[in-house]
Biopython code that builds the backbone (N, CA, C, O; Angstrom):
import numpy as np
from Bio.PDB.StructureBuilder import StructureBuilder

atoms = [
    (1, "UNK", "N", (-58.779, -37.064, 17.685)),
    (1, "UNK", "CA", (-59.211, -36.021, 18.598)),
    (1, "UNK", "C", (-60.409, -36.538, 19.376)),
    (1, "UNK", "O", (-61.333, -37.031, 18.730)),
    (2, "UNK", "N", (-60.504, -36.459, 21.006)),
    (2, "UNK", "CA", (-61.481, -36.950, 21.602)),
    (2, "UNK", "C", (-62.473, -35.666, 21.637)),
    (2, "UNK", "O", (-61.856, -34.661, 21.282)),
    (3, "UNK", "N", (-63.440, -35.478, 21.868)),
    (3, "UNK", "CA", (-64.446, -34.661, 21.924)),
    (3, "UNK", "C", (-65.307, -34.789, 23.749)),
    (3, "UNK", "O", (-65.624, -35.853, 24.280)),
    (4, "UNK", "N", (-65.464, -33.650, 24.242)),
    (4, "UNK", "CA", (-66.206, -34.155, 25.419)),
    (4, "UNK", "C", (-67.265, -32.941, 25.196)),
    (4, "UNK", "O", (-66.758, -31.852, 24.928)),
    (5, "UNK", "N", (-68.355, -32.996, 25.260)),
    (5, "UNK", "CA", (-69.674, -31.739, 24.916)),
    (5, "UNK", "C", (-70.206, -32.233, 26.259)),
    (5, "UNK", "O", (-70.217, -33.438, 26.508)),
    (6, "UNK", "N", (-70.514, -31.597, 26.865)),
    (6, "UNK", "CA", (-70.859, -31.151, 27.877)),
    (6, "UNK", "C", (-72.498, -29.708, 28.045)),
    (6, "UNK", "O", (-72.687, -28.622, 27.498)),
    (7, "UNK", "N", (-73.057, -30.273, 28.751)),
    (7, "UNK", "CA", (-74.320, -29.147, 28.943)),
    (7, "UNK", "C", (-74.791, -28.500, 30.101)),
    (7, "UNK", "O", (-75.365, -29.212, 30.925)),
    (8, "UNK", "N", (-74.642, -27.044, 30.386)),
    (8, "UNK", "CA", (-75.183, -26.697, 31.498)),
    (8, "UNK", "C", (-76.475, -25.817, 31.218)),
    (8, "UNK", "O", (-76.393, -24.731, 30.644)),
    (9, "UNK", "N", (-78.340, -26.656, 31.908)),
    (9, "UNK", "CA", (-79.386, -25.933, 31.848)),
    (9, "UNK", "C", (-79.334, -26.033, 30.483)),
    (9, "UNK", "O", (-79.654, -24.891, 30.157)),
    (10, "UNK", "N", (-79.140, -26.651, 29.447)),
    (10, "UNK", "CA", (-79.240, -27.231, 28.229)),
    (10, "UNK", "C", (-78.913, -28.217, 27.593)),
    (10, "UNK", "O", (-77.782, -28.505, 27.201)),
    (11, "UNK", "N", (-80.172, -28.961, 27.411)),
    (11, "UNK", "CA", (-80.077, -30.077, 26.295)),
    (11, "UNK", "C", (-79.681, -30.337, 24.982)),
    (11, "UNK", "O", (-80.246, -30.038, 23.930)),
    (12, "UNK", "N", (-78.388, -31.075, 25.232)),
    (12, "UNK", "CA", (-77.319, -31.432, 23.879)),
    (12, "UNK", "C", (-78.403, -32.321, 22.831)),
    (12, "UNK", "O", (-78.673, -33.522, 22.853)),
    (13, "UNK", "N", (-78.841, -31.361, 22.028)),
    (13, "UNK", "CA", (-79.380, -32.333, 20.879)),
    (13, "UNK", "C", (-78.407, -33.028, 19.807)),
    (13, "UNK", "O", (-77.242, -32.666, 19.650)),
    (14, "UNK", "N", (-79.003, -34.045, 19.103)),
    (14, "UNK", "CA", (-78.165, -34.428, 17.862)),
    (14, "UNK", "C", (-77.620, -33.899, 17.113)),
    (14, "UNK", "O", (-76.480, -34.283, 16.850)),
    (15, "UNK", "N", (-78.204, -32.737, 16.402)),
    (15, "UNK", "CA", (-77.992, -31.379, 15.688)),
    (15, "UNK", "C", (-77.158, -31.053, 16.447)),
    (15, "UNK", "O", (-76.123, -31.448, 15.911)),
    (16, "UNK", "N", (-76.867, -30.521, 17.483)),
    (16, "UNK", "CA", (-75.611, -29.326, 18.110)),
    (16, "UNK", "C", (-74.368, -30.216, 18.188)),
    (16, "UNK", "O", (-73.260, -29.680, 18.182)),
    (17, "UNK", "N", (-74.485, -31.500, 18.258)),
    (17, "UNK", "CA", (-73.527, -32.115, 18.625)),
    (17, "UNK", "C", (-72.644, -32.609, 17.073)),
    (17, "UNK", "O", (-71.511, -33.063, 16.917)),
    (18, "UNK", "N", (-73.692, -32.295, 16.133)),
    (18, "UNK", "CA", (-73.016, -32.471, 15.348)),
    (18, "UNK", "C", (-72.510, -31.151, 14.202)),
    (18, "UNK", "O", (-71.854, -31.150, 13.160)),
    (19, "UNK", "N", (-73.169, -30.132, 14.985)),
    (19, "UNK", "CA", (-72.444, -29.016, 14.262)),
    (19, "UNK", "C", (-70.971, -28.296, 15.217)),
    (19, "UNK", "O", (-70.234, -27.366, 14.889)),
    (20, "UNK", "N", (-70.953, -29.014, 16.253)),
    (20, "UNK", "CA", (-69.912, -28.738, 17.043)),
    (20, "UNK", "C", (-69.006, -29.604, 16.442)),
    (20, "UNK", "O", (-67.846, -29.268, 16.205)),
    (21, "UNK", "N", (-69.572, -30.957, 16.119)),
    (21, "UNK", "CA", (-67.923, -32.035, 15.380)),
    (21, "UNK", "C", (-67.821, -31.194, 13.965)),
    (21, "UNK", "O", (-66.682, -30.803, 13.712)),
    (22, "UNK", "N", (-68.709, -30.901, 13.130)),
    (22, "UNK", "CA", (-68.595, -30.446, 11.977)),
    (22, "UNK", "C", (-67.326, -28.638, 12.226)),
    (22, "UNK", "O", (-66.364, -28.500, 11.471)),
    (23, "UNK", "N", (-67.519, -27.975, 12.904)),
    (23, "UNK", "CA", (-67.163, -27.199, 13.221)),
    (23, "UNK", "C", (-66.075, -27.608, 13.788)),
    (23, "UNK", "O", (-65.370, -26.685, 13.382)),
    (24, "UNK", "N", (-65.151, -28.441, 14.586)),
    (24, "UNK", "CA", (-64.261, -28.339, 15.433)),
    (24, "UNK", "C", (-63.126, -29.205, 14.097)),
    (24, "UNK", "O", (-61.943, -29.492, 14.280)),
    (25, "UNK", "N", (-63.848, -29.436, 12.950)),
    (25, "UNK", "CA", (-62.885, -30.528, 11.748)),
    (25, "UNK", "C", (-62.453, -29.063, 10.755)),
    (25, "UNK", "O", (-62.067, -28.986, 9.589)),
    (26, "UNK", "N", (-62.643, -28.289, 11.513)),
    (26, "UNK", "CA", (-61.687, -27.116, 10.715)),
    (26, "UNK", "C", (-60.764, -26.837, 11.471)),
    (26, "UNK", "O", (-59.894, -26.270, 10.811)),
    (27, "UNK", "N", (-60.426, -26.951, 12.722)),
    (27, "UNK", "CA", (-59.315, -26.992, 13.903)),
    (27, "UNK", "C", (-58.287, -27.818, 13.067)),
    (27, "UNK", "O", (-57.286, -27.395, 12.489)),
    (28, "UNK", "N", (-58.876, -29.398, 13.152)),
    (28, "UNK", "CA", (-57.649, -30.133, 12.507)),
    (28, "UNK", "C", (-56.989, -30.029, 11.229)),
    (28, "UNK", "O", (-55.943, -30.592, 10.906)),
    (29, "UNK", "N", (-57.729, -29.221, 10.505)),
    (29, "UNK", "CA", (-57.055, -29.281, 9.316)),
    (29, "UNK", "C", (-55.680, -28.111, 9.269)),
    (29, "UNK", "O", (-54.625, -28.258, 8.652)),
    (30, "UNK", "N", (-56.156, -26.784, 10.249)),
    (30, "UNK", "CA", (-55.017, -26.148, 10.750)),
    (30, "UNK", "C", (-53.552, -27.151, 11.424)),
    (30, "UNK", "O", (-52.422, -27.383, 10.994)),
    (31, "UNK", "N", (-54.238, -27.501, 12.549)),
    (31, "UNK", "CA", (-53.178, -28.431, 13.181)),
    (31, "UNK", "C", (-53.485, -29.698, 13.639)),
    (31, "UNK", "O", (-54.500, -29.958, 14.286)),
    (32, "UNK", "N", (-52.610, -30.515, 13.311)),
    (32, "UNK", "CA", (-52.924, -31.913, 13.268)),
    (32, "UNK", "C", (-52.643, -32.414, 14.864)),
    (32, "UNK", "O", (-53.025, -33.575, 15.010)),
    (33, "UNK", "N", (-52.126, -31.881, 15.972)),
    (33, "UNK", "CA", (-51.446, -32.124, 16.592)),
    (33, "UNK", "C", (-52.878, -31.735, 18.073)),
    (33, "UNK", "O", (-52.522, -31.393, 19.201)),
    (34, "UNK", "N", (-54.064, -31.863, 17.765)),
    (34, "UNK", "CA", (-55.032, -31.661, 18.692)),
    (34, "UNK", "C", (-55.583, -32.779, 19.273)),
    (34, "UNK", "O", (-56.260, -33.532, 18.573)),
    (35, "UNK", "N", (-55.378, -33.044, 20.607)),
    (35, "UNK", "CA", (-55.062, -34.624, 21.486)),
    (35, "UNK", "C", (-57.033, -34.588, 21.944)),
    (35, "UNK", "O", (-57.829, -35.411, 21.493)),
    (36, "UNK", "N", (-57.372, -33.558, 22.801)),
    (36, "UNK", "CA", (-58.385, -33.647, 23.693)),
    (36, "UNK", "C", (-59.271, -31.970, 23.563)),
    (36, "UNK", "O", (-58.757, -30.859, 23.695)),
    (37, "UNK", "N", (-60.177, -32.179, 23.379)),
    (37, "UNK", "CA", (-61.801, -30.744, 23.356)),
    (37, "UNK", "C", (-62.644, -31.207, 24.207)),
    (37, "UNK", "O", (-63.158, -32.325, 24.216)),
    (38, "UNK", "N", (-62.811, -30.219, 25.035)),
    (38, "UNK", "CA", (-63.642, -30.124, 25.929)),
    (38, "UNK", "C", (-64.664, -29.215, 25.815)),
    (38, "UNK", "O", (-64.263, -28.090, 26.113)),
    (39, "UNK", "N", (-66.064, -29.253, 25.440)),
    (39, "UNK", "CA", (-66.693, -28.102, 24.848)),
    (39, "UNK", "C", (-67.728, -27.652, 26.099)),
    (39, "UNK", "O", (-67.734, -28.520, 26.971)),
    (40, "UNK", "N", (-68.437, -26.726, 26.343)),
    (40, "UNK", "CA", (-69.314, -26.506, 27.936)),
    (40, "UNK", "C", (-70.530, -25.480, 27.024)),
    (40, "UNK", "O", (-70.338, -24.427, 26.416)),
    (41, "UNK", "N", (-71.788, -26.265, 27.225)),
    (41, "UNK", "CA", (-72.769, -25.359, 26.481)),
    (41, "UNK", "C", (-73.495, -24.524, 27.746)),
    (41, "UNK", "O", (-73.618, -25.319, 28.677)),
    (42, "UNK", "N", (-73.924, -23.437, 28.041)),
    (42, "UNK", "CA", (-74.249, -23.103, 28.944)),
    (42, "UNK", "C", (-75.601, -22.312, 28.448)),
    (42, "UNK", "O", (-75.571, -21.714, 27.372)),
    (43, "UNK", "N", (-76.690, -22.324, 29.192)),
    (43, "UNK", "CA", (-78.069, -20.930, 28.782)),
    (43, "UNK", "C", (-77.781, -20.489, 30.447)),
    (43, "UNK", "O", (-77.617, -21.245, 31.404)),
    (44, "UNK", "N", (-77.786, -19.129, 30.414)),
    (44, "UNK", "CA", (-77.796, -18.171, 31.376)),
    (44, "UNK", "C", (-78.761, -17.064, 31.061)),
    (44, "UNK", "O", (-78.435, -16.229, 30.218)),
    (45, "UNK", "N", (-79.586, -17.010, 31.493)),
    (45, "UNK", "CA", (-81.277, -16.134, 31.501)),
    (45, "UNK", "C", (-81.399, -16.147, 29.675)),
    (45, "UNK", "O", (-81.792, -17.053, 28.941)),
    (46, "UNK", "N", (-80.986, -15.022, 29.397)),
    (46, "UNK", "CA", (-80.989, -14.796, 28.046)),
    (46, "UNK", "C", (-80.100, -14.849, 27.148)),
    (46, "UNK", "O", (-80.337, -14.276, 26.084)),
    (47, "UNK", "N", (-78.651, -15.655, 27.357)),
    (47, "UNK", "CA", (-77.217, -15.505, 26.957)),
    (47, "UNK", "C", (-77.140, -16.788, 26.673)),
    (47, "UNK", "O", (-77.776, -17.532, 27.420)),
    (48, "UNK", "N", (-76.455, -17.335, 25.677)),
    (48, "UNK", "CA", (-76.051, -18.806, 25.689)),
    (48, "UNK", "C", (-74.656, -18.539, 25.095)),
    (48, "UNK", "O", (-74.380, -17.922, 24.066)),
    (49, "UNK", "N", (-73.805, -19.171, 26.016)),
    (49, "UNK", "CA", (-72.262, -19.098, 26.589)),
    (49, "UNK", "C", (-71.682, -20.695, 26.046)),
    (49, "UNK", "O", (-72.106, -21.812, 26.343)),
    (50, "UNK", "N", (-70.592, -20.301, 25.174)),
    (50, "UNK", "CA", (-69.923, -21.663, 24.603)),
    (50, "UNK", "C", (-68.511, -21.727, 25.068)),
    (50, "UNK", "O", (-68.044, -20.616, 24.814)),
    (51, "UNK", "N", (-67.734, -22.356, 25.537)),
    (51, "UNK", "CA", (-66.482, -22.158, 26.042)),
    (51, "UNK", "C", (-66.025, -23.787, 25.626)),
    (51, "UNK", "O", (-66.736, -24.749, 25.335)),
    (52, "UNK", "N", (-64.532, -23.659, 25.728)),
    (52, "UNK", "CA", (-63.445, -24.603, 25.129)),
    (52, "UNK", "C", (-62.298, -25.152, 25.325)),
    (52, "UNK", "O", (-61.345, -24.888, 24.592)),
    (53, "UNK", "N", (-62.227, -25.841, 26.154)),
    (53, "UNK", "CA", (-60.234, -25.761, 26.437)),
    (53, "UNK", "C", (-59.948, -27.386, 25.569)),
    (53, "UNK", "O", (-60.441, -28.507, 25.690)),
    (54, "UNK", "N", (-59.160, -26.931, 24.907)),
    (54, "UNK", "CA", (-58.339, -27.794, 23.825)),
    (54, "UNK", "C", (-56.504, -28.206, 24.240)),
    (54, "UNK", "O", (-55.551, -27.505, 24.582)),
    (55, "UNK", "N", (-56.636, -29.294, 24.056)),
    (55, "UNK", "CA", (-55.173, -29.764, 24.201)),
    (55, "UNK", "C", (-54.561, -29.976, 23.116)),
    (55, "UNK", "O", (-54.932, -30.689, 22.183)),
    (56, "UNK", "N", (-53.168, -29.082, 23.253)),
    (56, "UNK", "CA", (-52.225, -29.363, 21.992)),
    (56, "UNK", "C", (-51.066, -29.784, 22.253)),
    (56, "UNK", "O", (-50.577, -29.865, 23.380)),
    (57, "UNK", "N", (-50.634, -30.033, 21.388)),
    (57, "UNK", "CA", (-48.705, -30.523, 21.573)),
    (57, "UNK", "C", (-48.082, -29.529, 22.454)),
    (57, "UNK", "O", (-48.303, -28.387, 22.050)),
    (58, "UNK", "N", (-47.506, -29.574, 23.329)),
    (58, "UNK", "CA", (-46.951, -28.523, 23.914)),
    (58, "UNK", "C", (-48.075, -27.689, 24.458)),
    (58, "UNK", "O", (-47.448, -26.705, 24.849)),
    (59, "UNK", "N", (-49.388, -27.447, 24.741)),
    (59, "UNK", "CA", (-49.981, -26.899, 25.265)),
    (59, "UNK", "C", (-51.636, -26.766, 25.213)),
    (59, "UNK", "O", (-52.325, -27.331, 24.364)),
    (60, "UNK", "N", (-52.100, -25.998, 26.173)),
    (60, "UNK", "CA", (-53.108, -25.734, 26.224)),
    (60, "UNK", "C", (-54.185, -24.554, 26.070)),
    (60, "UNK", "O", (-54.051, -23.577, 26.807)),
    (61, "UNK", "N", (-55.083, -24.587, 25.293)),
    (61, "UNK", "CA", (-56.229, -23.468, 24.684)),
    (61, "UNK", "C", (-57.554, -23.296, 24.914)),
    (61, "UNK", "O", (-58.523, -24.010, 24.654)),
    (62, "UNK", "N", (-57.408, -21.828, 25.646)),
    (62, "UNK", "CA", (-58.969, -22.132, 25.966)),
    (62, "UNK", "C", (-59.656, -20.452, 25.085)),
    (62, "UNK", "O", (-59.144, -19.412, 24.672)),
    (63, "UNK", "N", (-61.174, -21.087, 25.167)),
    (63, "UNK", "CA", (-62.067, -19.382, 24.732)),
    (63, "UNK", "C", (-63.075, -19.926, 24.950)),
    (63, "UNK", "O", (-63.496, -21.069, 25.125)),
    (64, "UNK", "N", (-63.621, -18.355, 24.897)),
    (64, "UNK", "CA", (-65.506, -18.610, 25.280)),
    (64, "UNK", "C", (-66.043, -17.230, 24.097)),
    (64, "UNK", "O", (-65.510, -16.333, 23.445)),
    (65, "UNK", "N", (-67.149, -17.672, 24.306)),
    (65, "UNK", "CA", (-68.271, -16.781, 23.639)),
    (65, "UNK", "C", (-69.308, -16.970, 23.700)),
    (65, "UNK", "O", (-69.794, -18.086, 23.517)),
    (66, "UNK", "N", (-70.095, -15.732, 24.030)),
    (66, "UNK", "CA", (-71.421, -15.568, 24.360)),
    (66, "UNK", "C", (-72.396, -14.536, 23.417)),
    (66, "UNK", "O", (-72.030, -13.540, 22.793)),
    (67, "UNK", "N", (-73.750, -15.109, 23.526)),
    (67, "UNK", "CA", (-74.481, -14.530, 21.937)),
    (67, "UNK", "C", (-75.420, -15.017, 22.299)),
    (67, "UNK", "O", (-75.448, -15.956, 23.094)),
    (68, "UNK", "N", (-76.797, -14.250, 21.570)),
    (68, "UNK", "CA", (-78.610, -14.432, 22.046)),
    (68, "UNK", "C", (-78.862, -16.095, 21.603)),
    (68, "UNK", "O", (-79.612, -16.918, 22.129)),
    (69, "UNK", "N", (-77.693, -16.285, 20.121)),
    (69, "UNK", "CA", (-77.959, -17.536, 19.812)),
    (69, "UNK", "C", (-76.862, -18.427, 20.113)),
    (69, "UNK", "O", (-75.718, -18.007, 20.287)),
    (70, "UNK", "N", (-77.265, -19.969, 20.196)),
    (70, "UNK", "CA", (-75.952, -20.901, 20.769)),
    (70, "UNK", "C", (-75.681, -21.330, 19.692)),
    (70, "UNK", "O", (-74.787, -22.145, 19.921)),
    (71, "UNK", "N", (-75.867, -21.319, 18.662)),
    (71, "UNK", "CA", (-75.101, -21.401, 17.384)),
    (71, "UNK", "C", (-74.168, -20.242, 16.903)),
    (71, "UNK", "O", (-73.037, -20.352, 16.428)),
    (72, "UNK", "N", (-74.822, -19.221, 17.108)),
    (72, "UNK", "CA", (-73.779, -18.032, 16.921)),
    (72, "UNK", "C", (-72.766, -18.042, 17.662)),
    (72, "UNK", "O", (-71.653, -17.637, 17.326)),
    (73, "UNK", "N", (-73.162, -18.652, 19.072)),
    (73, "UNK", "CA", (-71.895, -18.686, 20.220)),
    (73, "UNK", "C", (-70.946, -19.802, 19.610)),
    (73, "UNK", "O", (-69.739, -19.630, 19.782)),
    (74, "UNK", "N", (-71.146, -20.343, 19.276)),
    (74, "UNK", "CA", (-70.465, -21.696, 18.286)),
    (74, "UNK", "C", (-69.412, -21.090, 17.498)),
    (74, "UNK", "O", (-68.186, -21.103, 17.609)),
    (75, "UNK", "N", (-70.379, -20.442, 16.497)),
    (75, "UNK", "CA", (-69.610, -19.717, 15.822)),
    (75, "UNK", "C", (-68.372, -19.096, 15.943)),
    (75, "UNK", "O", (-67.381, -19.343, 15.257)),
    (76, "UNK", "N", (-68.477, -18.166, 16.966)),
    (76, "UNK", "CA", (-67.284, -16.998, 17.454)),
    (76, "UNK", "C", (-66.621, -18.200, 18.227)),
    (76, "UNK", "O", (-65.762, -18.694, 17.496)),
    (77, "UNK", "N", (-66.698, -18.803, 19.347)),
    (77, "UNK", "CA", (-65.558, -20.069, 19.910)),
    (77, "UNK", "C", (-64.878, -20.355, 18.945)),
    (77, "UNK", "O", (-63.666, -20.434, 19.146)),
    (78, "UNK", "N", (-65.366, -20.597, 17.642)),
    (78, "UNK", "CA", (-64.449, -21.807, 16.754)),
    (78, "UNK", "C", (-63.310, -20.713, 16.112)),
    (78, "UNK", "O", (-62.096, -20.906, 16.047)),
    (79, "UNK", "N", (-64.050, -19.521, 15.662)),
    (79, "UNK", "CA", (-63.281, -18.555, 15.207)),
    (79, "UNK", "C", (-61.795, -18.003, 16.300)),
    (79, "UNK", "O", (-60.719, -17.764, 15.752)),
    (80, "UNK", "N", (-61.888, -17.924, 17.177)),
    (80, "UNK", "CA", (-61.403, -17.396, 18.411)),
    (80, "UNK", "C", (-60.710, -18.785, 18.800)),
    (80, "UNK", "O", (-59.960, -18.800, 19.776)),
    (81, "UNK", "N", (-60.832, -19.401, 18.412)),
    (81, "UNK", "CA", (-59.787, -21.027, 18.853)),
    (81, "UNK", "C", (-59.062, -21.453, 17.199)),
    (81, "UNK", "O", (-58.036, -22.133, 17.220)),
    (82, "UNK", "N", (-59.436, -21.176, 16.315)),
    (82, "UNK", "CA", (-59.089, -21.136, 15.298)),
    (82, "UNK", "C", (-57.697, -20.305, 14.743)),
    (82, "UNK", "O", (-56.926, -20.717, 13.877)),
    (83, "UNK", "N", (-57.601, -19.013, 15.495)),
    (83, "UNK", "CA", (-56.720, -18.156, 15.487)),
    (83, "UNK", "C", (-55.913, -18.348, 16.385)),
    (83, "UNK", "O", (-54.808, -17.913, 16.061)),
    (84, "UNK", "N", (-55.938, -18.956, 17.725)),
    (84, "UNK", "CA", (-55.284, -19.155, 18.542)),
    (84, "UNK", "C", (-54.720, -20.239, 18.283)),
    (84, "UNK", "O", (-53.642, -20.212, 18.877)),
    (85, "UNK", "N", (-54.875, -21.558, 17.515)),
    (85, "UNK", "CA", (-54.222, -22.820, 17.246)),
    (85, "UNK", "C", (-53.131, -22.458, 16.064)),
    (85, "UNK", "O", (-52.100, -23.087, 15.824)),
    (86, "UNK", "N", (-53.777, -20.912, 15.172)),
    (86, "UNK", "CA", (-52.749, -20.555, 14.063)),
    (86, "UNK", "C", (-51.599, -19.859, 14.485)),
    (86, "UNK", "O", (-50.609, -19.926, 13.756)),
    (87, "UNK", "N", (-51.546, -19.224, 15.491)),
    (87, "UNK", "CA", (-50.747, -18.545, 16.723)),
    (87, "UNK", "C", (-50.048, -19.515, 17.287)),
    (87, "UNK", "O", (-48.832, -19.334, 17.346)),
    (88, "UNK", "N", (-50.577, -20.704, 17.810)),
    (88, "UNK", "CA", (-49.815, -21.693, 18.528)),
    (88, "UNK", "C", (-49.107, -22.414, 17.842)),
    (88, "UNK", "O", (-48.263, -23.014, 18.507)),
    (89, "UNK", "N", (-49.088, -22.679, 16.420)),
    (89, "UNK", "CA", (-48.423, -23.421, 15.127)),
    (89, "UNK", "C", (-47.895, -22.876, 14.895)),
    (89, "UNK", "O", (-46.964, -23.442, 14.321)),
    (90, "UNK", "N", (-47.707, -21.303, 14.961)),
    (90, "UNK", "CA", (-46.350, -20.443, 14.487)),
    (90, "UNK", "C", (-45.479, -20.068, 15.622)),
    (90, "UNK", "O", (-44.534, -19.285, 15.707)),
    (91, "UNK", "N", (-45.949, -20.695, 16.301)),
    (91, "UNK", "CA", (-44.783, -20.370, 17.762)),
    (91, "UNK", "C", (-44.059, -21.693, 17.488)),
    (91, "UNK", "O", (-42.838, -21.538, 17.526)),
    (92, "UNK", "N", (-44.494, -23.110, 17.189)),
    (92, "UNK", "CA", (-43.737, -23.936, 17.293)),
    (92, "UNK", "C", (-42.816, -24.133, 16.192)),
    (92, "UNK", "O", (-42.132, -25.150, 16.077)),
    (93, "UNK", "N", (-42.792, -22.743, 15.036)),
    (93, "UNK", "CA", (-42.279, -23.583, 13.987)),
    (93, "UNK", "C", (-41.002, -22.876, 14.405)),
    (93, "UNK", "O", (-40.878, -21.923, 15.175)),
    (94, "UNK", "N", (-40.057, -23.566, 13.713)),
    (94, "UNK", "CA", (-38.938, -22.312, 13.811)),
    (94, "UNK", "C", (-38.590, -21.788, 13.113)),
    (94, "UNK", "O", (-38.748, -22.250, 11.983)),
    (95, "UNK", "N", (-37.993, -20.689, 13.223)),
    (95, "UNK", "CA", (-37.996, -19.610, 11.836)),
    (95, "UNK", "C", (-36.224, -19.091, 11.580)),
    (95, "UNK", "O", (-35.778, -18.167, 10.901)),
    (96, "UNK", "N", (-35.595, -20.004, 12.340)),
    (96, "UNK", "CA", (-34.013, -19.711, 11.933)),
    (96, "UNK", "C", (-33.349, -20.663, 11.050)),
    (96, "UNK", "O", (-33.656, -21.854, 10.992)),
    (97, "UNK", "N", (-32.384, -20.076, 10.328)),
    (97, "UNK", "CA", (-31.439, -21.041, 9.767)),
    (97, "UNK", "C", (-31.236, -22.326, 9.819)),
    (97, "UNK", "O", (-31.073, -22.303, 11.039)),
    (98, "UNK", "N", (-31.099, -23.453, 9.556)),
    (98, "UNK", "CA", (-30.348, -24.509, 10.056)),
    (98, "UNK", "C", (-28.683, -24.737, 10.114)),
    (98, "UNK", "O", (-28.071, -25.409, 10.945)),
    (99, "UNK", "N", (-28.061, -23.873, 8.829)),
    (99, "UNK", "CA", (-26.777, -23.475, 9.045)),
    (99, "UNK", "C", (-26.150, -22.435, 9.951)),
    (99, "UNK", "O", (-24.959, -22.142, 9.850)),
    (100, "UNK", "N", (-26.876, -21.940, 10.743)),
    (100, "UNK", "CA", (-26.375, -21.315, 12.157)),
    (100, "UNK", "C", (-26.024, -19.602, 11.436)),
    (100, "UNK", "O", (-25.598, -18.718, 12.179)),
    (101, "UNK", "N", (-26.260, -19.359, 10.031)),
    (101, "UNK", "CA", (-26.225, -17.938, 9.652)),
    (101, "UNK", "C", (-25.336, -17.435, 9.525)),
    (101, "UNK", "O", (-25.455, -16.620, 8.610)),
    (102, "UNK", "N", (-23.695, -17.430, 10.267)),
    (102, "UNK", "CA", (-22.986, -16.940, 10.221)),
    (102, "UNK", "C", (-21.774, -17.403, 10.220)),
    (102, "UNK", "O", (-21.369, -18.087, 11.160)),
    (103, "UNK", "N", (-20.769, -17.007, 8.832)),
    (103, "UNK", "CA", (-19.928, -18.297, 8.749)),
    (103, "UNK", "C", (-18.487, -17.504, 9.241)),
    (103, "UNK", "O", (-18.559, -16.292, 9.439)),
    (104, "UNK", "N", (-17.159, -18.219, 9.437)),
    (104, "UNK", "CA", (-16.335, -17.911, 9.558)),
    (104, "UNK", "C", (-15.248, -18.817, 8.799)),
    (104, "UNK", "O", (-15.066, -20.030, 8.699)),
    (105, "UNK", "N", (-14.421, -17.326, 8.166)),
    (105, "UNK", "CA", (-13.587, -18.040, 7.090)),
    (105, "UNK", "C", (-12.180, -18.376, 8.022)),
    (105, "UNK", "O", (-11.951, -17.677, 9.009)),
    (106, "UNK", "N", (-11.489, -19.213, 7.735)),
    (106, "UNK", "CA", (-10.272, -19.757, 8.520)),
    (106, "UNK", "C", (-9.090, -18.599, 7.807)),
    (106, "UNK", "O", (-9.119, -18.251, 6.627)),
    (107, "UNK", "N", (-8.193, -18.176, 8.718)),
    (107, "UNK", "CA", (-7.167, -17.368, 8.323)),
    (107, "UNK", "C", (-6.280, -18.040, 8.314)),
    (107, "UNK", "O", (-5.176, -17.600, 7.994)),
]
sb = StructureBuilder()
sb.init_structure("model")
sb.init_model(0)
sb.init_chain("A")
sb.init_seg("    ")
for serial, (resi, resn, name, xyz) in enumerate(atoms, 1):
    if name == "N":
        sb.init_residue(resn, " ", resi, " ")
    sb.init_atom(name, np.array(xyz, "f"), 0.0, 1.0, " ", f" {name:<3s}", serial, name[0])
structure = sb.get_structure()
């Protein structure tokens, strides 16, 4: 998984950058199939805004969240992309038969 952290009007310290990798290694353990993260830290007056678009097999995921703290905003992104990658893993599985369900006896 590539990682891109990104900062707007805020400085990416060592610490954030590594509670964002620490945080985003619960993604993969859901689904293995996560190519590219794009993370965007933002401070807006009094708001600090975390947003996400993630590439998966077959598609693409995005969320944001905003909170007084940018760790809390951390927080809710991962949660809120977390559910959406468990959503996107149950769309790909399939959930029918492999024997086609319905048989027909020869007369």
């Amino acid at each position: 998984m590539q990682l891109n952290l990104t900062g707007h009007h805020v400085d990416i310290t060592a610490s954030m950058r590594a509670y964002v990798n620490e945080k985003l290694e619960k993604l993969e353990r859901h689904f293995d199939h996560v190519t590219n993260v794009n993370v965007v830290l933002t401070v807006e007056k009094l708001k600090r805004r975390a947003e996400a678009s993630v590439n998966v097999s077959k598609g693409q995921l995005f969320a944001d969240a905003t909170s007084d703290d940018m760790y809390a905003a951390i927080d809710a992104l991962i949660d809120k992309l977390d559910r959406q990658i468990i959503k996107h893993k149950e769309k790909l599985t399939d959930h029918h038969r492999s024997d086609g369900g319905i048989k027909v006896q020869p007369s």
